[in-house]
N, C-alpha and C positions, 0 to 999 in steps of 0.2 A: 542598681544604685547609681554608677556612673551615666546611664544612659539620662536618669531621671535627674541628674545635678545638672547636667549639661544641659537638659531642657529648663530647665529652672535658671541657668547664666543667660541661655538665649534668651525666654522671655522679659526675664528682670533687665539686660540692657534693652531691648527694643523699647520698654515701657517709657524710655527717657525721650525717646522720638514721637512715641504715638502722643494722641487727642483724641477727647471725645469716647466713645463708643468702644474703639479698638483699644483703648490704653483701659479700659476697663475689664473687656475682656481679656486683657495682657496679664492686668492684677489677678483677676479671677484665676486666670491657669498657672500664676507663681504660686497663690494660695492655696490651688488644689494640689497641683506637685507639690510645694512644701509640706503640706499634710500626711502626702503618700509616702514620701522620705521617713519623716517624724513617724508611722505607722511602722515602717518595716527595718530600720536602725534597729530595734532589738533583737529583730533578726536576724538581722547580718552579724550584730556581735554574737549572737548563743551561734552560728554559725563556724565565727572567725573561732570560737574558744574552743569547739569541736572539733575544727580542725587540727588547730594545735596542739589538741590534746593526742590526736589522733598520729600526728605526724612524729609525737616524743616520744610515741611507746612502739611505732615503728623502727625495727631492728633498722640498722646497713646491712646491707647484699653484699655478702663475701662477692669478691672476682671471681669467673667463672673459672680461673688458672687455678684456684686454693683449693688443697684437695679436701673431700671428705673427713669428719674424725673430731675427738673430742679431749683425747689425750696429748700430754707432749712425745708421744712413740708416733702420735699421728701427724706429727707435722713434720712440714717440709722446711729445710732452708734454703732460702730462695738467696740471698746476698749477704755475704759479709765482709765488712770493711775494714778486719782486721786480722791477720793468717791466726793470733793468737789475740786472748784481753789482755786489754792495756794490765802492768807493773804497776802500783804505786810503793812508796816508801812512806806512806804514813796509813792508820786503819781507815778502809772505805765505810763510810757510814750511808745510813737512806736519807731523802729529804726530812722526813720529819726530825732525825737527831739533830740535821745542819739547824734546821729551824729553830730547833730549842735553843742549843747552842749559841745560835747567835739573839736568843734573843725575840724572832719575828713569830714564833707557836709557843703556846703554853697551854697543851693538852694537858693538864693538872685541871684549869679553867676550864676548859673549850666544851665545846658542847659533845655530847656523848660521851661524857666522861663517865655516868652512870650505867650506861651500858660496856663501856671498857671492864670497869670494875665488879658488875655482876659477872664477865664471863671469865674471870679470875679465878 
């Protein structure tokens, strides 16, 4: 497609130069390249969607360092950034309580609420 738009910019500026004969033929072969674009554009999109489709149900490649295993007895810790966790003095809650809380989630609403509630 690039190769064939490109052929299609060259001939369409040339056509501003030519006369005669050659600026006929210049039309002719935008006309025909634009036709082969407009032909194969559906393509390229059932392509592009294929792709994509393809590239979002592609896993990430663990690092070749990360061992085997499927358990937390199978993992390894690699870095930590604290000798112990942090202390707080008030209760730790998860994102979604902060959300409520303040306000910005309201799983009551939100979607999948009917499947929260059948698995109650």
């Amino acid at each position: 497609m690039d190769d064939l738009r490109a052929a299609q910019n060259r001939a369409s500026k040339a056509i501003g130069g030519a006369q005669g004969e050659e600026k006929q033929a210049l039309i002719a072969e935008v006309s025909s390249v634009s036709a082969e674009i407009k032909e194969l554009e559906p393509q390229l999109a059932d392509a592009d969607t294929a792709l994509t489709a393809l590239l979002a149900a592609t896993p990430n490649l663990p690092d070749d360092s990360a061992p085997d295993g499927f358990t937390d007895e199978d993992a390894v810790e690699v870095r930590r950034n604290h000798d112990r966790p942090p202390a707080f003095d008030f209760e730790v809650r998860d994102h979604a309580a902060i959300g409520e809380l303040l306000g910005m989630l309201d799983t009551e609403r939100g979607p999948g609420r009917a499947a929260r509630a059948s698995s109650t």
